[in-house]
C-alpha positions in Angstrom: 203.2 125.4 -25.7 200.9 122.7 -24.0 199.5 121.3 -27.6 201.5 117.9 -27.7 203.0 117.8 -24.7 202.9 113.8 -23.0 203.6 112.1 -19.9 205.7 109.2 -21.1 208.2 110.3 -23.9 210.3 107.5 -23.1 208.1 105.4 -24.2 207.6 106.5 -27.7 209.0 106.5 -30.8 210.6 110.0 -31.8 213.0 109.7 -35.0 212.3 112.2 -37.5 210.4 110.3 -40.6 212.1 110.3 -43.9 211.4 113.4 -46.0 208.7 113.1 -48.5 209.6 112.1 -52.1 209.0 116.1 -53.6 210.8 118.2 -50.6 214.3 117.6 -52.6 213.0 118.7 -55.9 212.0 121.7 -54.5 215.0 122.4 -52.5 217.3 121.8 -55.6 214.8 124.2 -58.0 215.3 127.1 -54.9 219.4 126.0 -54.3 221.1 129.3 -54.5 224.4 129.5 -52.0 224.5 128.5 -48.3 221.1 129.2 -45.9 219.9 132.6 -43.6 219.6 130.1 -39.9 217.2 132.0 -37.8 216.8 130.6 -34.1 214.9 131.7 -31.0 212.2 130.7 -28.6 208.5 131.7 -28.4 209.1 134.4 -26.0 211.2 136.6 -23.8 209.3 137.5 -20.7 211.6 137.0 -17.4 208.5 135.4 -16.2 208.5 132.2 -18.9 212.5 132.2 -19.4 213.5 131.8 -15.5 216.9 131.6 -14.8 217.9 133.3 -18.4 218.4 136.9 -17.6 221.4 138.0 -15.4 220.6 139.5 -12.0 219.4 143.1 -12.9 218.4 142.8 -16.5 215.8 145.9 -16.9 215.8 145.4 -20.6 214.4 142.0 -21.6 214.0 141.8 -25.3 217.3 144.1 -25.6 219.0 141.5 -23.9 217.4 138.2 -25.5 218.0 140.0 -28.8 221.8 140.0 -27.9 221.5 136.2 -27.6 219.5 135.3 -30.3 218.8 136.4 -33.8 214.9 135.9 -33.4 211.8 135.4 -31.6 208.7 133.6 -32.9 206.3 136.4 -31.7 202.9 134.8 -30.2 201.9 137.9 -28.5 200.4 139.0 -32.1 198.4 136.0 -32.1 196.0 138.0 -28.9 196.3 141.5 -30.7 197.5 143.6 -33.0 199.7 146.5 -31.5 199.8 149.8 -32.8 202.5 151.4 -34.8 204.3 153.1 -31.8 204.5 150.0 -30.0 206.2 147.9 -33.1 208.5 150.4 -33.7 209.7 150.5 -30.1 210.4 146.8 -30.3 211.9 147.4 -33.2 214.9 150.3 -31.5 215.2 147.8 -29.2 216.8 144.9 -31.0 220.1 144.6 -33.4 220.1 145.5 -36.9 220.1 141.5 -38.3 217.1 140.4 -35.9 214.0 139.1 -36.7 210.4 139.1 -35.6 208.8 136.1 -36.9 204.8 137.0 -35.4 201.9 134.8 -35.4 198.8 136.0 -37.4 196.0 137.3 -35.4 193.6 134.4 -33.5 190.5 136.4 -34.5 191.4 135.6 -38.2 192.3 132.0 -37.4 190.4 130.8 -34.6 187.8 133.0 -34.5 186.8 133.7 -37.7 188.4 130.3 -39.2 189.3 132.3 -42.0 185.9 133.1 -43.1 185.2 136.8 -44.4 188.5 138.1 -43.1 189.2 140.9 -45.6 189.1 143.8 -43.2 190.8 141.5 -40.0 193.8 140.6 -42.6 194.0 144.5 -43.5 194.6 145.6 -39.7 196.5 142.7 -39.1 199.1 143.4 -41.5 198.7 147.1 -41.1 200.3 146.9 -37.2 203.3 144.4 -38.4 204.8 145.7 -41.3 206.2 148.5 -39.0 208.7 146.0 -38.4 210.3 146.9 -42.1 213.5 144.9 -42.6 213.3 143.1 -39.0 209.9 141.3 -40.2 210.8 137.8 -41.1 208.3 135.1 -41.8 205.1 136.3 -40.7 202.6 132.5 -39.9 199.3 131.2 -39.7 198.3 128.1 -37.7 194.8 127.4 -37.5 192.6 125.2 -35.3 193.3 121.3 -34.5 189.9 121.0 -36.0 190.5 122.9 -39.3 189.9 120.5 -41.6 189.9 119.8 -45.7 186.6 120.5 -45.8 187.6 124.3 -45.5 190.4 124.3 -48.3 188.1 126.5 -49.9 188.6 129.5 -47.2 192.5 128.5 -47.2 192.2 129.1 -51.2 190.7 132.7 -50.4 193.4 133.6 -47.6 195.7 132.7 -49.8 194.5 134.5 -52.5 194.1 137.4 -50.3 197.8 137.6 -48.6 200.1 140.4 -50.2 202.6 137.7 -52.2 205.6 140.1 -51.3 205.1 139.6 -47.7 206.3 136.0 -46.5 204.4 133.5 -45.3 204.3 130.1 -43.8 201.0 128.2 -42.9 200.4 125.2 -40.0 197.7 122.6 -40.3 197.5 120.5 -37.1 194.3 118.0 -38.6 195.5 115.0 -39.8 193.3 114.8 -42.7 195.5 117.5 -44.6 197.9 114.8 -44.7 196.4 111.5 -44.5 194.3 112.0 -47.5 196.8 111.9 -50.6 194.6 113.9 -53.2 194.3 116.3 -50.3 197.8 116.6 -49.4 199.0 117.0 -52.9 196.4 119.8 -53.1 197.5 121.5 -50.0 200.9 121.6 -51.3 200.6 122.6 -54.6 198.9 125.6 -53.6 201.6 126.5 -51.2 204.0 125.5 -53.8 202.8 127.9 -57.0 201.9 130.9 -53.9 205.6 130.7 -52.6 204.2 129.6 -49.1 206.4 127.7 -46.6 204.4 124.6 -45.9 204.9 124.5 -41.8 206.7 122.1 -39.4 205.2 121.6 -35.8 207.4 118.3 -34.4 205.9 117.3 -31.0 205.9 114.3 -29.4 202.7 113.9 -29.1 201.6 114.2 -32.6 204.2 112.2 -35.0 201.7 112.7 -37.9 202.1 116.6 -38.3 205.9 115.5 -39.4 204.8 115.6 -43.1 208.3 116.2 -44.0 207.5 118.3 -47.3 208.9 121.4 -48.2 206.9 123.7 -50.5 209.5 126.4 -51.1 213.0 127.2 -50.2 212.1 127.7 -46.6 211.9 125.1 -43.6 209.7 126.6 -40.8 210.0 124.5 -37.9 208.5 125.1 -34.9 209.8 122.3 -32.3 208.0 121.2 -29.1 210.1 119.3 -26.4 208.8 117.2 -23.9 211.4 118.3 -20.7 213.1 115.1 -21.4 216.3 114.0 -22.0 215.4 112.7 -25.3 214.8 116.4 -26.6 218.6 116.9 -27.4 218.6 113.6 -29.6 215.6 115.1 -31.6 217.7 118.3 -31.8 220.7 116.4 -33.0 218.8 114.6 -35.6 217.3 117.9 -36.9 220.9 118.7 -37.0 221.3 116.0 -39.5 218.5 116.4 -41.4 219.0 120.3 -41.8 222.4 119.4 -42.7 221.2 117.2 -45.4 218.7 120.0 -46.7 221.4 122.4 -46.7 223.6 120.0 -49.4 220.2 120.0 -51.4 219.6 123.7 -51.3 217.8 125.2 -48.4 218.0 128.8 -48.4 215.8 129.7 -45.4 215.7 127.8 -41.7 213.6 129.6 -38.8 213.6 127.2 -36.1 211.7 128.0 -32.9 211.9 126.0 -29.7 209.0 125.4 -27.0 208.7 123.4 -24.1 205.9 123.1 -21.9 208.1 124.6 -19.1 209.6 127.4 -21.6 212.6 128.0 -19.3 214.5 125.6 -20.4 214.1 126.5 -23.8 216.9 128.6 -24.4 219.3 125.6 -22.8 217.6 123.6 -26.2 218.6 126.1 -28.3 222.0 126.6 -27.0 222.7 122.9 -27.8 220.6 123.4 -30.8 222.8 126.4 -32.5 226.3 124.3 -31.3 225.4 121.5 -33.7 224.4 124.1 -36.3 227.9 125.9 -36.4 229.6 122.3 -36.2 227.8 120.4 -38.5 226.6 123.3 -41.4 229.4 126.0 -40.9 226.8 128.0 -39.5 227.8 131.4 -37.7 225.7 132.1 -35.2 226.0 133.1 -31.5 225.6 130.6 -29.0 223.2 131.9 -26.0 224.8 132.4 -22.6 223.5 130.0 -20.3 223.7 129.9 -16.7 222.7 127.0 -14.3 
C-alpha cells in the first residue's frame, strides 16, 4: 500500500490520538463478552510476502491460511470472480477463516458511488459464495471523495443489504475536520450498524478519527519499514486492550507496508502482544529470517 507511505518517519510524530468522546458509549451499548480478533495482511502471493513461504510451498493461500485467520482481500477491489472461483478459495482455507474483500473499484472509484444499483448487485452476487468465511466486507473511496457527495454515501447506504457487514473508509479530511459533517457521517454509520473505518498511516495522522460507530474496530494499519512500526503496534496493543474492557466485540486488523514482505513479521509481533495483553488465542505466524 503506497498511500501514506513517507521518507522520514523518524521525524514525525506517531502516538495514537485519544479516542473521540462517543467511541466508549458505543462500545459499552454493544459490550457483550470478550471480542472475535481477526488478523492478516493484504495478500498472500509468494511474490509480495518474500521470504514467508517455506522452500516448496505449492499451495499459497492453504498455507497463509494455516498462519493466519484472515486476509483483507484487495484482489476484489480489480474484479469480481465468479462463483467457482470463490468457492475454490473457500476449500482451500480452515473452517474459522475469514475473507474480509474490498468492494469493487468500479463502484468506488469509478463510478464514485453514483448510479450503482446494478454494479452493487454483481458485486455482492460473486462474494457471498464465501457463506460463513465472509467477514466484513469494505468500501474505501477516493482521497478526493468529499462531503459534498454525502448524498451518494446516503444512497449506498441505503442500498447495502443490512444483514451483510460492512465497514466504510473516507480518506478526505473534510469528513472529519468539519464537526456538523463528522457528526453526520457517524450518525449514519451509527443507526445503519456500519463500522466507521480506521486507516493509521504515517503519513496521514488526520484519518485517526478515533470513533467507533458500532461494536466493530476495522483497522487497516500502514507501516513505514521503520523501526517505529512495532511501537505503533504496541500502542494499538494498549488501546485495543482498553476497548476490549469497554466492550469491543469485533477487531479485524490488517497490516500493510509499502514493502509487504515484512508484513507478516508486523503481525507476528502484532498477535504476541494480543495473546499477552487481552488473553487472546490466536496462532502466532511462523517466521523465518
Amino acid at each position: 500500500m503506497k498511500f501514506g507511505s513517507v521518507d522520514n518517519p523518524k521525524e514525525l510524530h506517531l502516538k495514537l490520538p485519544d479516542d473521540h468522546p462517543e467511541t466508549k458509549r458505543v462500545l459499552t451499548e454493544n459490550k457483550n463478552g470478550k471480542p472475535e480478533i481477526y488478523v492478516g495482511c493484504a495478500k498472500w502471493k509468494r511474490s509480495d510476502l518474500k521470504g514467508f513461504y517455506p522452500r516448496g510451498t505449492k499451495d499459497e493461500l492453504y498455507y497463509y491460511s494455516r498462519q493466519f485467520n484472515s486476509i483483507e482481500l484487495n484482489a476484489t477491489h480489480y474484479r469480481d470472480f465468479p462463483e467457482d472461483q470463490i468457492r475454490d478459495w473457500y476449500n482451500r482455507v480452515p473452517a474459522d477463516f475469514k475473507f474480509f474483500p474490498k468492494v469493487n473499484r468500479y463502484i468506488s472509484h469509478l463510478k464514485w458511488l453514483n448510479d450503482i444499483e446494478q454494479p452493487v448487485e454483481n458485486y455482492l452476487d460473486s462474494v457471498i459464495h464465501f457463506e460463513d468465511k465472509l467477514g466484513t466486507i469494505f468500501l474505501q473511496v477516493r482521497n478526493k471523495f468529499a462531503p459534498k457527495f454525502f448524498d451518494r454515501v446516503e444512497s449506498f447506504v441505503e442500498l447495502w443489504p443490512k444483514e451483510i457487514p460492512l465497514a466504510m473508509e473516507f480518506r478526505h479530511p473534510d469528513w472529519f475536520n468539519d464537526k456538523e459533517v463528522a457528526d453526520d457521517l457517524y450518525r449514519l454509520l451509527e443507526d445503519n450498524g456500519i463500522a466507521n473505518l480506521i486507516c493509521d498511516t504515517a503519513a496521514y495522522r488526520q484519518l485517526l478519527h478515533m470513533r467507533l460507530t458500532n461494536g466493530e474496530a476495522f483497522v487497516r494499519y500502514v507501516g513505514a519499514n521503520a523501526p517505529s512500526d512495532y511501537d505503533r503496534l504496541d500502542e494499538w496493543v494498549e488501546r485495543l486492550n482498553e476497548w476490549q474492557h469497554q466492550g469491543i466485540q469485533n477487531v479485524h486488523f490488517f497490516i500493510h507496508q509499502n514493502e509487504e514482505k515484512e508484513s507478516p513479521k508486523l503481525a507476528a509481533h502484532f498477535i504476541k502482544g494480543l495473546n499477552k495483553e487481552l488473553g487472546a488465542d490466536l496462532k502466532v505466524p511462523e517466521i523465518t529470517d
